[in-house]
Each structure stands twice: as C-alpha cells, then as structure tokens.
VOFIGU-593206 format. One record per atom (N, C-alpha, C, CB): residue in one letter; x, y, z. Coordinates in steps of 0.02 Angstrom, whole numbers, padded with zeros to 5 digits, always signed. Glycine has a CB too. Layout:
N
AXYZ ...
***
This chain:
179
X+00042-00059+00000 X+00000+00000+00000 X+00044+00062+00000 X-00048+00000+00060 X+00042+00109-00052 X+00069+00168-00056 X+00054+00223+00013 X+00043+00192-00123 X+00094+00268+00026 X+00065+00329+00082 X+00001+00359+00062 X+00117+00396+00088 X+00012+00381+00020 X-00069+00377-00009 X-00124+00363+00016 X-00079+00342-00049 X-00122+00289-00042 X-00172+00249-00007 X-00191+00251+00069 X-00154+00188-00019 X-00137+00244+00125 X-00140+00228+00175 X-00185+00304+00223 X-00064+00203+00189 X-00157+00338+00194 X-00196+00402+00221 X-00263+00414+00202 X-00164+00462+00202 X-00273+00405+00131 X-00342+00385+00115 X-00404+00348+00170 X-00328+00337+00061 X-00365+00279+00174 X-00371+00227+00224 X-00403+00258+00279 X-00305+00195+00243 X-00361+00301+00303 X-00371+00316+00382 X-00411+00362+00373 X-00310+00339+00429 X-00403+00420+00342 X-00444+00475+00324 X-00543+00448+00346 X-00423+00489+00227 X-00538+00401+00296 X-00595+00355+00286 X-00626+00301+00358 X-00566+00306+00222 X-00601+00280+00378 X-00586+00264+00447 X-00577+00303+00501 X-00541+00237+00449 X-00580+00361+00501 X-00601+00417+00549 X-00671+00426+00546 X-00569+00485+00534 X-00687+00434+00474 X-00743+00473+00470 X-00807+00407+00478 X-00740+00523+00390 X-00798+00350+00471 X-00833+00311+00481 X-00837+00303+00581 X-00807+00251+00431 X-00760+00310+00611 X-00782+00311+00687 X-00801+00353+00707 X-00746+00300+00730 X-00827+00423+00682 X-00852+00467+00712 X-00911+00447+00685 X-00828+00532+00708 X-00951+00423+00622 X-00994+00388+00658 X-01025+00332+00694 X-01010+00395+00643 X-00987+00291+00691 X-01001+00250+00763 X-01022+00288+00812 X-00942+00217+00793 X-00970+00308+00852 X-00956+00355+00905 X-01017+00406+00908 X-00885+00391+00891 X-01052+00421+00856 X-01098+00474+00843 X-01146+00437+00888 X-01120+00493+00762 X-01165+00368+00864 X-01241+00328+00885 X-01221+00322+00968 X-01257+00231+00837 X-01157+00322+01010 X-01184+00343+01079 X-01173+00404+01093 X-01158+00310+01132 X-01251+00404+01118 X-01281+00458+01134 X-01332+00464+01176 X-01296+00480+01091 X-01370+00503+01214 X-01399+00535+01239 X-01446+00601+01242 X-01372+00530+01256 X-01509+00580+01222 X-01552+00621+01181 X-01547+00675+01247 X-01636+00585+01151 X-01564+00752+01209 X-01584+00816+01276 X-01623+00848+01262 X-01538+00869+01300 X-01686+00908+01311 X-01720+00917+01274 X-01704+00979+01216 X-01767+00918+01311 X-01642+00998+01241 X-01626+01058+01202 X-01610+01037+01104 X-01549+01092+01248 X-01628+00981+01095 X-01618+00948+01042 X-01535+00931+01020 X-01656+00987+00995 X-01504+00943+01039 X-01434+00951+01042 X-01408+00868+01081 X-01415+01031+01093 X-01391+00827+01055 X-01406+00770+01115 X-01314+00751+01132 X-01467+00680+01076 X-01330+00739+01184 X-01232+00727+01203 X-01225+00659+01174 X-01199+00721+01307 X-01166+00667+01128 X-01134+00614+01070 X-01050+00620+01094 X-01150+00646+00971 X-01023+00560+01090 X-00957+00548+01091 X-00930+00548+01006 X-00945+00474+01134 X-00996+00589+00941 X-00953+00588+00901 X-00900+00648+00895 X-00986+00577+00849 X-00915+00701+00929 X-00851+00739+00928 X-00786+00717+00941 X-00855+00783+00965 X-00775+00655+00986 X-00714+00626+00996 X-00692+00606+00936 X-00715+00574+01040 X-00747+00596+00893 X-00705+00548+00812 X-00663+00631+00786 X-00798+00504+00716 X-00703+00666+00776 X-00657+00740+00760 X-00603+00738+00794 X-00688+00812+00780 X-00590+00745+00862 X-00551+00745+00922 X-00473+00703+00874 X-00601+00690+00999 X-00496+00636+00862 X-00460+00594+00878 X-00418+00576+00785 X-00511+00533+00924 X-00455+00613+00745 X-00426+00626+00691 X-00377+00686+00676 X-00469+00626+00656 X-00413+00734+00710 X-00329+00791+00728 X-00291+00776+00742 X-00316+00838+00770 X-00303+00718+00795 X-00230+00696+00840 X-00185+00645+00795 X-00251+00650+00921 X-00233+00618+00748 X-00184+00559+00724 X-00168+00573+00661 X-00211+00487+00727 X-00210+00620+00612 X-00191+00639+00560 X-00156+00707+00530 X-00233+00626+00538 X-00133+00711+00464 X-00133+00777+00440 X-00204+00813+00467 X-00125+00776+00357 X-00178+00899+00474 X-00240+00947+00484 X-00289+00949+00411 X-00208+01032+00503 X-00247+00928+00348 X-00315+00903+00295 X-00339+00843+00316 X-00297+00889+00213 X-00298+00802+00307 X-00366+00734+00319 X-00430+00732+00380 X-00321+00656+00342 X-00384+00736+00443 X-00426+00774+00469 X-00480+00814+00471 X-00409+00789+00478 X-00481+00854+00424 X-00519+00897+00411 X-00585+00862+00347 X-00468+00959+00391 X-00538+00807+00311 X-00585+00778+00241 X-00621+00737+00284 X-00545+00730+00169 X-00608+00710+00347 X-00628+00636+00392 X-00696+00671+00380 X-00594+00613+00491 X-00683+00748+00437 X-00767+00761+00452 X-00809+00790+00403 X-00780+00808+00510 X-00775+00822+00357 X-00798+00834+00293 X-00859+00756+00274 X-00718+00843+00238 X-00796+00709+00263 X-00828+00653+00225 X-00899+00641+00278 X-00767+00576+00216 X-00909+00627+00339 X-00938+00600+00382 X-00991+00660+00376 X-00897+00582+00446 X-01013+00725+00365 X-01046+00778+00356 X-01104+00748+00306 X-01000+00837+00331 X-01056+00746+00241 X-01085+00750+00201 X-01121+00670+00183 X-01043+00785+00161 X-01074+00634+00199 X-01124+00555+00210 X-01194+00566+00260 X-01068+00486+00261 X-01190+00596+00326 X-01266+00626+00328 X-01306+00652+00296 X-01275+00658+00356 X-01274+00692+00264 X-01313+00761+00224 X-01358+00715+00171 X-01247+00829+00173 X-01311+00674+00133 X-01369+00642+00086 X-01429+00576+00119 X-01322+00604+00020 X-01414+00588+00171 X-01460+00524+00208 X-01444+00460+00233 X-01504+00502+00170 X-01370+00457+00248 X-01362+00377+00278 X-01377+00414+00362 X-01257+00324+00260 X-01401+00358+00393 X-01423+00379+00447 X-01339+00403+00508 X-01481+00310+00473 X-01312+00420+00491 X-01245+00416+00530 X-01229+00492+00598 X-01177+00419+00454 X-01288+00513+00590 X-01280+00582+00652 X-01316+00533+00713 X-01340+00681+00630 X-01307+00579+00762 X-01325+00562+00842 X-01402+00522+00826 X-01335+00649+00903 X-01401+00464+00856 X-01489+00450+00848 X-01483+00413+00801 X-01547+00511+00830 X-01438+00387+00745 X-01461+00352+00672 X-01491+00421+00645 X-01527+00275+00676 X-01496+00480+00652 X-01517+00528+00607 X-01495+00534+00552 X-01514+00578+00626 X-01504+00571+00497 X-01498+00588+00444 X-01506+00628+00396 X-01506+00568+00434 X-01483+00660+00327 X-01520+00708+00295 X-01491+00758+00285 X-01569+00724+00319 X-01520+00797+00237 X-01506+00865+00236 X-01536+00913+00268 X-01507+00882+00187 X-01587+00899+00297 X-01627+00944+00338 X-01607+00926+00412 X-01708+00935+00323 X-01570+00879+00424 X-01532+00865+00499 X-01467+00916+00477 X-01505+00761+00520 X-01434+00934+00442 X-01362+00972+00428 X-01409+01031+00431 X-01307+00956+00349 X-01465+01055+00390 X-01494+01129+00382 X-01546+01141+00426 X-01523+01145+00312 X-01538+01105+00471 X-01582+01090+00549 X-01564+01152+00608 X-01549+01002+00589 X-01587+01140+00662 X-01573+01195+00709 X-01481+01170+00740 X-01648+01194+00783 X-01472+01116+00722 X-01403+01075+00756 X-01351+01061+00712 X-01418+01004+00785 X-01375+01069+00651 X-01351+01081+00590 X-01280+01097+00613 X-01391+01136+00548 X-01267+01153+00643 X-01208+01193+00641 X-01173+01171+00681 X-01212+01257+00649 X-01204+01118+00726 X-01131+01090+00768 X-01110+01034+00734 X-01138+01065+00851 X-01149+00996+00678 X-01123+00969+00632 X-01064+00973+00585 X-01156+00969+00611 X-01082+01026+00565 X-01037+01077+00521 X-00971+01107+00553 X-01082+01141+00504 X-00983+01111+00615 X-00924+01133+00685 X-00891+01060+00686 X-00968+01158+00783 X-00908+01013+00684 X-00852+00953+00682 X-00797+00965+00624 X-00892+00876+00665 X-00813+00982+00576 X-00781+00992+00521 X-00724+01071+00528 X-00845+00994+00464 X-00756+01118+00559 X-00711+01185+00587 X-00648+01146+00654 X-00784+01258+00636 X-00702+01101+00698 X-00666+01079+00741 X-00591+01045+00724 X-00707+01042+00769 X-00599+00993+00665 X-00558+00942+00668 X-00502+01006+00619 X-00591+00853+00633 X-00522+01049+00591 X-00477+01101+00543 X-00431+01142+00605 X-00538+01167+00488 X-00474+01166+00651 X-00430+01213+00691 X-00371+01174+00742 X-00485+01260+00740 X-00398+01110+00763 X-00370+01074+00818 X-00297+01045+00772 X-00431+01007+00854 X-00314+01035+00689 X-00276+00987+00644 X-00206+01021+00639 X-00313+00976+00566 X-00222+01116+00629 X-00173+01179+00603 X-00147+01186+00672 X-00212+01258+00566 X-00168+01162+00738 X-00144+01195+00779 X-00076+01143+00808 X-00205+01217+00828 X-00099+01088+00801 X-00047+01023+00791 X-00008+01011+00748 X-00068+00971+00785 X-00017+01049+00699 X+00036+01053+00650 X+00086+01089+00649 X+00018+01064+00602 X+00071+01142+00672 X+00127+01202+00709 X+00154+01197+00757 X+00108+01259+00727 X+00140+01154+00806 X+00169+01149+00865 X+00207+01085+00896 X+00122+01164+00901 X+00245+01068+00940 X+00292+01024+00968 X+00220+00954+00964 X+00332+01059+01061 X+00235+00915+00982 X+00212+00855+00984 X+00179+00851+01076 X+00281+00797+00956 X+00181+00899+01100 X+00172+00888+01192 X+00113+00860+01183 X+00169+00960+01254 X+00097+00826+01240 X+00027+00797+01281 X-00012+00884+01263 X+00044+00766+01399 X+00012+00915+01302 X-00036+00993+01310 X-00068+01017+01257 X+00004+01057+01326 X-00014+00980+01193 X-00040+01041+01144 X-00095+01011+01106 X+00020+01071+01089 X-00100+00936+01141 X-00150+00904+01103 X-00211+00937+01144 X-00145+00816+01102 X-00215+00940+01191 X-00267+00963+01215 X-00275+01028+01216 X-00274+00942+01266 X-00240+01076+01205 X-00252+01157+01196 X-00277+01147+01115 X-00169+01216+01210 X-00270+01107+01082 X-00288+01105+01007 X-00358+01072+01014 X-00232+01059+00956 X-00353+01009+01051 X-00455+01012+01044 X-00491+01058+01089 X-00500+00933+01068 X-00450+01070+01132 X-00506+01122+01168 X-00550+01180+01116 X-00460+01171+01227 X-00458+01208+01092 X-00483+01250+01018 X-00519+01233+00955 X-00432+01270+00988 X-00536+01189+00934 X-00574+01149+00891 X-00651+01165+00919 X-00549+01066+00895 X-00649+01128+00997 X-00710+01119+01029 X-00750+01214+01020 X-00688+01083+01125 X-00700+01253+01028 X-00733+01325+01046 X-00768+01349+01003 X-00691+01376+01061 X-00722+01312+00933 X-00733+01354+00856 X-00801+01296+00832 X-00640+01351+00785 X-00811+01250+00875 X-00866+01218+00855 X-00935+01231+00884 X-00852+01159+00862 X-00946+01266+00937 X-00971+01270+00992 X-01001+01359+00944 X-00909+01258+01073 X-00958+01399+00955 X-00958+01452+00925 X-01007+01460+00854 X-00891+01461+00916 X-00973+01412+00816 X-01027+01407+00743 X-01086+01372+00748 X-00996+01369+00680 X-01093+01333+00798 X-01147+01293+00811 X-01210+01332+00852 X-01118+01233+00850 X-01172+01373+00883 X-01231+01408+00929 X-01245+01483+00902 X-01206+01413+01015 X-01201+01512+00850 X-01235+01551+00774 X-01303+01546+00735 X-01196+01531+00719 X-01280+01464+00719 X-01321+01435+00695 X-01393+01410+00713 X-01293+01405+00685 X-01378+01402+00779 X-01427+01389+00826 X-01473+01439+00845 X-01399+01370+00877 X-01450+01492+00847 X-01488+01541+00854 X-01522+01563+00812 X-01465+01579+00870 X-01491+01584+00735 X-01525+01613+00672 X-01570+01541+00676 X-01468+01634+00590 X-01555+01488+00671 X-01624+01447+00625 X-01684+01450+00700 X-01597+01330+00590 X-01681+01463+00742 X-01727+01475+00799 X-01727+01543+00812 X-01709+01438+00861 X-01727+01558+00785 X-01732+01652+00797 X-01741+01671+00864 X-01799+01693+00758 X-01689+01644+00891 X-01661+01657+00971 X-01594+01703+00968 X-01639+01577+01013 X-01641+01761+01012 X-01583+01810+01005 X-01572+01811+01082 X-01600+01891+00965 X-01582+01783+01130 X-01542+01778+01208 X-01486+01738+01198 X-01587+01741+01271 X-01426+01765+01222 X-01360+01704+01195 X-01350+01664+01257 X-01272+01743+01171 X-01367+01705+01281 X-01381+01676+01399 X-01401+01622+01367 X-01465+01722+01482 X-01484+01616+01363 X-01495+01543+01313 X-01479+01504+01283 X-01513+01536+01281 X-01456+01509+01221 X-01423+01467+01187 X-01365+01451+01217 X-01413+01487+01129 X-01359+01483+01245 X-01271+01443+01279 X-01289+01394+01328 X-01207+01505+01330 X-01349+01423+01372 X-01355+01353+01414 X-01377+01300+01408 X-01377+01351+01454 X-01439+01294+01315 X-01460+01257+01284 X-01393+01206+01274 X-01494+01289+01232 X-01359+01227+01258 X-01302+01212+01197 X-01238+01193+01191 X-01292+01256+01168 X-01254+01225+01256 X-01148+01244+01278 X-01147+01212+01342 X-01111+01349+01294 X-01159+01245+01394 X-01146+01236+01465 X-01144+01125+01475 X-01231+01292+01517 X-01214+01100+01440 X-01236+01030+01471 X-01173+01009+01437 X-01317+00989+01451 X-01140+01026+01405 X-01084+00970+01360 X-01007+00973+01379 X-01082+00989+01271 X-00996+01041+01420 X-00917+01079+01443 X-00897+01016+01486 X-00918+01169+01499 X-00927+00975+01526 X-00901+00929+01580 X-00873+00846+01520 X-00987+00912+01652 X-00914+00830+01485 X-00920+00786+01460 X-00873+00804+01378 X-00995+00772+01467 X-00862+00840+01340 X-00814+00875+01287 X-00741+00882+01336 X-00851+00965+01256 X-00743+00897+01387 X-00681+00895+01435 X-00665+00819+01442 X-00696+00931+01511 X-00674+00777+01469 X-00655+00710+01452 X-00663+00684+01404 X-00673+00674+01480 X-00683+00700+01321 X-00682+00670+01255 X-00603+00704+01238 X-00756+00694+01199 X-00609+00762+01255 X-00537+00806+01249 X-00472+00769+01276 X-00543+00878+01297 X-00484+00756+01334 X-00437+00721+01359 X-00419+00649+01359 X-00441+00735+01405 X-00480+00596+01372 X-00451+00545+01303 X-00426+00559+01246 X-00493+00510+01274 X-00462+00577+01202 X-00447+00595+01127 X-00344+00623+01141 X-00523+00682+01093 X-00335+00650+01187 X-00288+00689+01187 X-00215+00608+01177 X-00296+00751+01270 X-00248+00594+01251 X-00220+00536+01271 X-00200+00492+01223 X-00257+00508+01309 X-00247+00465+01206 X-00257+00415+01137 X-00208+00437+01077 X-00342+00422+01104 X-00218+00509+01042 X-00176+00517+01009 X-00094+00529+01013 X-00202+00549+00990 X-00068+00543+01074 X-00009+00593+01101 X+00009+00510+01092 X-00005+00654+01190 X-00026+00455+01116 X+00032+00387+01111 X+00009+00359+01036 X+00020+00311+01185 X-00023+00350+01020 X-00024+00320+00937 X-00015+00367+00886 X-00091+00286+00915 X-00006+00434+00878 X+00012+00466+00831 X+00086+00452+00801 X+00001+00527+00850 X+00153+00434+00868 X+00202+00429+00826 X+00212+00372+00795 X+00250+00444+00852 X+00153+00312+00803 X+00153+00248+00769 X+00134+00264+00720 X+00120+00197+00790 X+00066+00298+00715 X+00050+00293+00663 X+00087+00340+00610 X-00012+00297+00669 X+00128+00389+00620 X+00152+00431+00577 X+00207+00379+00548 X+00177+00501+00610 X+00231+00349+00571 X+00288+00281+00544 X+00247+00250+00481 X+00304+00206+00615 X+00178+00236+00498 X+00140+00207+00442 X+00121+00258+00388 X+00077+00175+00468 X+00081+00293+00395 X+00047+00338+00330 X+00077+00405+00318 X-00033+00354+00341 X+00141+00440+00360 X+00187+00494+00352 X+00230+00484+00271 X+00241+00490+00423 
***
C-alpha cells in the first residue's frame, strides 16, 4: 500500500468512527443530544494531517447530508445538517480544521493536544450556537449557551482528554505508517 493509499485509508476510517461514536448518545431536550461523536473529530486531529482530518469530518458531514443515517440518533439528511443542530455538525468539520493547524505548528506535547481540541471544541461550539440561534430566531445568547454549551463543557472535557491521550501515544506509530 502506497502513503497515499494509507492516508486515504485512515482518512476514511475516521470518518466512519465518528460515526459510530456518533450513535452513543444521549437524547436532551434542548435537541442538541450529548454524542461521543465529537471525539471521532477529536481523535482525527490527533492522528492525522490537519487536511485529512479535516476531509474525515468533511466526509462524515456529508455522508449525513445525503441520508445515511450516521448523526447522533441514526439521524440523517439534509434537513438534519440545515436543521437547528445543523451547525454543530458543520463545527465538527471547523473543529477537526482548527485542532488539525494547531498540531501542525506545534511540538508534539501531551498539552498541545489538548489546547488544540479544546480550540477545535470552541470554534465548534461558536458556529454551532450562530447557527442555533439564526435557525430558531433566538436572540438571548444567555440561552443558547445554556441550551447548547454549558450541558456538554463537563463531558467535551473528558472526550478532549481521552482523545488527547489516545492520540499523544499512537500518533508517533501511526506517523511511521501513513507519514
């Protein structure tokens, strides 16, 4: 198998464990339901280029978008992406870009894996609760943040820090393979 290929490979294999990872979950009523698929974002920054990375959640987006059931719930669709949650969808894809550039620039530390998803998590959180607002024409941000934001900071903090974990020891394996 060429490097290539192999990155392909994985690329593809991210975006399929984020959705796995998507289906546990935990419905809320804020419609927003707590999913361990942000860890698949998480955990493709850590192990890949900041593109592939970035194509993983791309690919995994847009495999919802046309209807395989692969978001939180077995959901699906284009009207689940152009939905009120839509945008934290779409924030996996900002996420795994900002966390990918920020690891790419920087030393290989434990820290920086986690100052890089934290930053992922913000820029996802951020576009998601934009979004959240315009398609609900909620203009209290007090609100939407506690809809949105606040129930997930405890639980995104330990996906962060696995995810961190996980990658800081298999990234230099895997860079031996698909580098």
């Amino acid at each position: 198998m060429t490097v290539k290929t192999r990155t392909l490979a994985f690329t593809a294999l991210l975006a399929a464990a984020t959705a796995v990872l998507a289906q546990i979950s935990i419905p809320l009523p804020s419609m927003v339901p707590i999913s361990l698929g942000t860890m698949g974002g998480y955990l493709a920054a850590g192990l890949l280029s900041w593109q592939a990375a970035t194509m993983s959640q791309l690919i995994y987006v847009l495999i919802g978008a046309v209807g395989v059931p692969v978001f939180a719930g077995f959901a699906g669709g284009f009207g689940t992406v152009m939905g009120p949650t839509g945008g934290y969808l779409i924030g996996y894809i900002i996420s795994a870009l900002t966390a990918g550039l920020i690891l790419s620039k920087t030393s290989r530390k434990l820290y920086w894996f986690i100052i890089a998803m934290a930053a992922g998590t913000f820029f996802c959180y951020l576009f998601g609760t934009i979004w959240y607002m315009a398609v609900m024409s909620q203009t209290n941000i007090a609100a939407a943040l506690m809809s949105c934001v606040v129930p997930f900071l405890p639980g995104d903090a330990v996906k962060i820090l696995l995810a961190s974990l996980l990658s800081f020891k298999l990234r230099p394996i895997l860079r031996r393979t698909i580098a």
